[in-house]
C-alpha positions in Angstrom: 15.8 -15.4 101.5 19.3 -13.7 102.2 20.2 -11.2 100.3 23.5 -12.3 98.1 23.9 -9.6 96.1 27.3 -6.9 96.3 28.8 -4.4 94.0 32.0 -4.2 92.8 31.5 0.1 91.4 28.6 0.3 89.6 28.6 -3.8 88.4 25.8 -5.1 90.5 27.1 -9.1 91.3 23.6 -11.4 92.2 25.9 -13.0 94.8 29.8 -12.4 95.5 31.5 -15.5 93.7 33.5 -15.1 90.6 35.9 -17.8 89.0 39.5 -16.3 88.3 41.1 -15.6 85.1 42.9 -18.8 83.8 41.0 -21.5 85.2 37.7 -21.5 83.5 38.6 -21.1 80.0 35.5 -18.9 78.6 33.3 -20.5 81.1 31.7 -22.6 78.0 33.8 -25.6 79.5 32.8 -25.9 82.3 28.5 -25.8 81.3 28.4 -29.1 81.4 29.4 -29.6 85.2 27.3 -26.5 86.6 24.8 -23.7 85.9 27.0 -20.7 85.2 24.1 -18.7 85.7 24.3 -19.5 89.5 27.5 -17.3 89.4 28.1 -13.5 90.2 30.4 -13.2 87.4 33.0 -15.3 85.3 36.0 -13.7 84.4 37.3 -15.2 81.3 41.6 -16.0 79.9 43.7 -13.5 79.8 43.4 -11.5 76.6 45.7 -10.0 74.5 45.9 -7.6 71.6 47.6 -10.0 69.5 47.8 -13.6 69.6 50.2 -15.4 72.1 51.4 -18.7 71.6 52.5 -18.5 75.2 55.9 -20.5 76.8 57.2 -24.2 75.8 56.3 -26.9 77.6 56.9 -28.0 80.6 54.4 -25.1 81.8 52.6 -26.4 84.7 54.1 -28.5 87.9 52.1 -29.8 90.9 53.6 -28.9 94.5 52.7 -29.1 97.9 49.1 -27.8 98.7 49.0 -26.1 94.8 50.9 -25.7 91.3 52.8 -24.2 89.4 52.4 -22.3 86.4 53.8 -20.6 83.5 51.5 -21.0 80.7 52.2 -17.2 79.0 49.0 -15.9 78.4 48.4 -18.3 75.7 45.5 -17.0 73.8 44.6 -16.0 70.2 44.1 -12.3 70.7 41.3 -9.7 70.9 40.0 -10.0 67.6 39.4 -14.0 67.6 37.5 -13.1 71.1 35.4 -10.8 69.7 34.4 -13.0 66.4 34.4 -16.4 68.0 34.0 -16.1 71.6 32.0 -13.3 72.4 28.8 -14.2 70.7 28.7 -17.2 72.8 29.8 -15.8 76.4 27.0 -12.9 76.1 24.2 -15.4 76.1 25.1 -16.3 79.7 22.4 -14.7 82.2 25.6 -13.2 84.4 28.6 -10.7 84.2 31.1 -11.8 81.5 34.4 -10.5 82.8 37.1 -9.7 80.2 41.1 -10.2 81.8 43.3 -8.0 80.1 47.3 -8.4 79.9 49.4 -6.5 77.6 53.4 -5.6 76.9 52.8 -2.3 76.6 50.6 0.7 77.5 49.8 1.2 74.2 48.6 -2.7 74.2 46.4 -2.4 76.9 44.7 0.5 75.6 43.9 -0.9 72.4 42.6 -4.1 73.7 40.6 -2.0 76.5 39.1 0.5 73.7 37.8 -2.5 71.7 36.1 -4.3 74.6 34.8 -1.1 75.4 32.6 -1.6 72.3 30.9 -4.8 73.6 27.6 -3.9 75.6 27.5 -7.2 77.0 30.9 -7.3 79.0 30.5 -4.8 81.6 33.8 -5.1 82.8 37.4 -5.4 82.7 39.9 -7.1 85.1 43.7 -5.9 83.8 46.5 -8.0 84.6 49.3 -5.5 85.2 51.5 -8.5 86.6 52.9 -8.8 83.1 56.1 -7.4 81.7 56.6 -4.4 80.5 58.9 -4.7 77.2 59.9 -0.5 77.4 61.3 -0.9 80.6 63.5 -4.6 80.6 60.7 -6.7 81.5 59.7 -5.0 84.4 56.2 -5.9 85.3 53.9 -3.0 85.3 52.4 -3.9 88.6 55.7 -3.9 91.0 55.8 0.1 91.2 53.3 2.6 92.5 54.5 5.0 89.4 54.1 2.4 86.3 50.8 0.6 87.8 49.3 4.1 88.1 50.3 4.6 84.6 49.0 1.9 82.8 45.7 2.8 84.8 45.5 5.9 83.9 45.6 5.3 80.5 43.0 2.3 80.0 40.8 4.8 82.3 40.7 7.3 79.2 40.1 4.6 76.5 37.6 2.3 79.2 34.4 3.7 80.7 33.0 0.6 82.0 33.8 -1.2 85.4 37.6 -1.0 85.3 39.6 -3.8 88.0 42.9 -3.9 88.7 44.4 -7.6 89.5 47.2 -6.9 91.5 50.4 -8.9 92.3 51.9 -10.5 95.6 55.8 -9.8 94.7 56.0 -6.7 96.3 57.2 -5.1 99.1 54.1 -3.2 100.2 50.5 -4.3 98.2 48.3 -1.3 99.6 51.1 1.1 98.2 50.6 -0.5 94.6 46.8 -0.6 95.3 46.1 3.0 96.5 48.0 4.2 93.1 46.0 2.2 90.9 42.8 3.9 93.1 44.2 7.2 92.6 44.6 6.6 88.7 41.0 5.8 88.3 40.6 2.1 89.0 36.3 1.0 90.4 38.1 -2.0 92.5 41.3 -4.2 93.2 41.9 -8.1 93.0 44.2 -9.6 94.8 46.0 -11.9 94.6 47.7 -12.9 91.6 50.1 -15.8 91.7 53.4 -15.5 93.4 57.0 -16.4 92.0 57.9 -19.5 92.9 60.2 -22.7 91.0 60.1 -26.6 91.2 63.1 -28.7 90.7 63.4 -32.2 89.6 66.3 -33.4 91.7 66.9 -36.6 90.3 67.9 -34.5 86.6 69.0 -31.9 88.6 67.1 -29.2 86.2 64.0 -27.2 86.8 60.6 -28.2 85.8 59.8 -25.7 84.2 61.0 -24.1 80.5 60.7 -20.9 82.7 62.4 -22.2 85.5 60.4 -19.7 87.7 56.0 -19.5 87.6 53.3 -18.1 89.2 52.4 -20.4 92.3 48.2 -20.5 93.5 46.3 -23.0 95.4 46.2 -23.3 99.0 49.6 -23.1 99.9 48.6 -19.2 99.1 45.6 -18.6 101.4 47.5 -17.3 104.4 49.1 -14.5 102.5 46.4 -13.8 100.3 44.3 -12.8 103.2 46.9 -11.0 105.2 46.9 -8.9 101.9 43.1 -8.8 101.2 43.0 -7.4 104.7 45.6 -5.0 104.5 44.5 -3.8 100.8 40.8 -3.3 102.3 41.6 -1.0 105.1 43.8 1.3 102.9 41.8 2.1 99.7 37.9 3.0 99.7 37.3 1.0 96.4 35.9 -2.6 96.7 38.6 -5.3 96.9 37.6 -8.6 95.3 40.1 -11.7 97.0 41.4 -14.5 95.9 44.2 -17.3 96.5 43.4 -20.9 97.8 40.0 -20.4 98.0 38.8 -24.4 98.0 35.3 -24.2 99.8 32.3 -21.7 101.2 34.6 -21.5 104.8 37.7 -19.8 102.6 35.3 -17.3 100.6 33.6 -16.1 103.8 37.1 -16.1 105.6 38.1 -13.1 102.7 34.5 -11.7 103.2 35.0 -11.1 106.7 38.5 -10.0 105.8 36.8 -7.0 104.1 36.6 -8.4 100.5 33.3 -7.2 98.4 33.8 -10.7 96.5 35.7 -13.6 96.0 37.4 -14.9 93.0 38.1 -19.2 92.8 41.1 -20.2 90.5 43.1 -23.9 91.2 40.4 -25.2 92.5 38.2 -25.4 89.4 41.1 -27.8 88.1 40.1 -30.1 91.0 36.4 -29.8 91.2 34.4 -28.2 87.9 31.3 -27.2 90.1 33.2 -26.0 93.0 32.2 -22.2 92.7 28.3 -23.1 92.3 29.2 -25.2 95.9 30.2 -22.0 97.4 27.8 -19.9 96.4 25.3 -21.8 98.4 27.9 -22.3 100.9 27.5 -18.9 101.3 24.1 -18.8 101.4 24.1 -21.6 104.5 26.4 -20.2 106.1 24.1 -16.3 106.6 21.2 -18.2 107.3 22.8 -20.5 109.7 24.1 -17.2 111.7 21.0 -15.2 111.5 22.5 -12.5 109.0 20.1 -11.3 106.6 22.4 -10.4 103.7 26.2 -10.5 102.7 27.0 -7.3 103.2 26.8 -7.8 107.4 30.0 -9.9 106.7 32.1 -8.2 104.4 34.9 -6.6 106.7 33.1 -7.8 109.7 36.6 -9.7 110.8 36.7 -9.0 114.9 40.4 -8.2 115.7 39.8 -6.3 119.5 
């Protein structure tokens, strides 16, 4: 059998498919359509210190090749997780992955240090795309100096696998990742959504209550990629990839890119069992090319 199996730090993954934050609830919905099991780790919502009722509808748009959305990190806070989510998401037989989002250090720290309590979530994913109410809504994750900050901080309150989810609006995504590296992060995801707007001509007024929202699907994959690639070559931590990842061919195409894993979002919307698919899409695809294990892929890309 090929071996499957990666590590992201010290968080041994059975194979290198995860399902991204935001489109697979707390992985409970979507038992019914696959085995989670079969999965190298399920990272659940985005989590928040205190309940968010999130943005007004209009919230989510279809467009070309993906969607939009602006949902706000709708979510009933840390405390309901812990009383009425966590004692189901431990009994799956793979790693439970905790997003964390926050509007302020002190948020994320507080939220980190409880999770830090759990022994069966062995990791943390932080969302430092959000806005940072100290500094006019700047998101945390747009400059080297705050995203090293907010890093450096969960680090001292979280001694578990620590990931940093990092976003595409920027000029330069390997500036932003090799702070977060220096500031004690075990890995890097990339990407999050990316800023985009829909407009419904015939009212002649945005879709969306936001007006703007986080664009993903595979519309996304091309820059995702150039990024994952980038991202991998300048820090020494693993890099997990996402954006448009819709079948085995994307996941192996961020593989050979130089991710350690792969995280599928939008995609679950259109096909529940889609990440079981690639994982032995995965597995075909080694077999089929004589490798032996994963690993012989990951950042194998040919560019001379």
């Amino acid at each position: 059998m090929v071996q499957l199996n990666t590590k992201i730090g010290s968080l041994e993954l059975k194979n290198p498919v995860m399902t991204a934050s935001g489109t697979f609830g707390y992985g409970t919905e979507y038992a019914d359509f696959m085995d989670i099991n079969h999965l190298g780790a399920i990272i659940v919502k985005g989590t928040t210190l205190n309940p968010r009722q999130g943005n007004p509808y209009p919230r989510m748009a279809e467009t070309p090749s993906g969607m939009l959305n602006a949902v706000g990190l709708q979510n009933k806070g840390i405390d309901y997780f812990v009383d009425h989510i966590y004692p189901d998401v431990r009994k799956f037989q793979t790693n439970v992955i905790v997003n964390v989002s926050g509007s302020c250090i002190e948020d994320y720290v507080q939220c980190a240090s409880i999770i830090n309590t759990l022994d069966d979530i062995p990791a943390i994913e932080l969302n430092i795309s959000c806005p940072n109410v100290k500094q006019g809504g700047m998101a945390f994750g747009v400059k080297p100096e705050s995203a090293a900050q907010v890093v450096s901080a969960v680090r001292k309150a979280y001694d578990k696998t620590l990931i940093v989810k990092l976003s595409p609006n920027v000029t330069d995504i390997t500036e932003i990742a090799r702070a977060v590296e220096g500031a004690g992060a075990d890995s890097v995801s990339l990407i999050n959504t990316m800023l985009g707007m829909a407009i419904n001509a015939e009212k002649r007024k945005p879709i969306l209550s936001t007006i703007t929202g986080g664009m993903s699907g595979p519309a996304v994959k091309p820059v995702a990629l150039r990024m994952v690639w980038q991202t991998a070559k300048a820090v020494k931590i693993p890099v997990i990839g996402l954006g448009g990842i819709c079948s085995a061919t994307d996941a192996i195409e961020f593989l050979l890119a130089g991710a350690a894993a792969i995280q599928i979002g939008t995609a679950n919307f259109i096909d529940p069992s889609i990440s079981e698919k690639v994982v032995d899409g995965i597995q075909e695809y080694l077999e089929r090319h004589g490798f032996n294990s994963v690993q012989e892929i990951i950042g194998a890309l040919e560019t001379d």
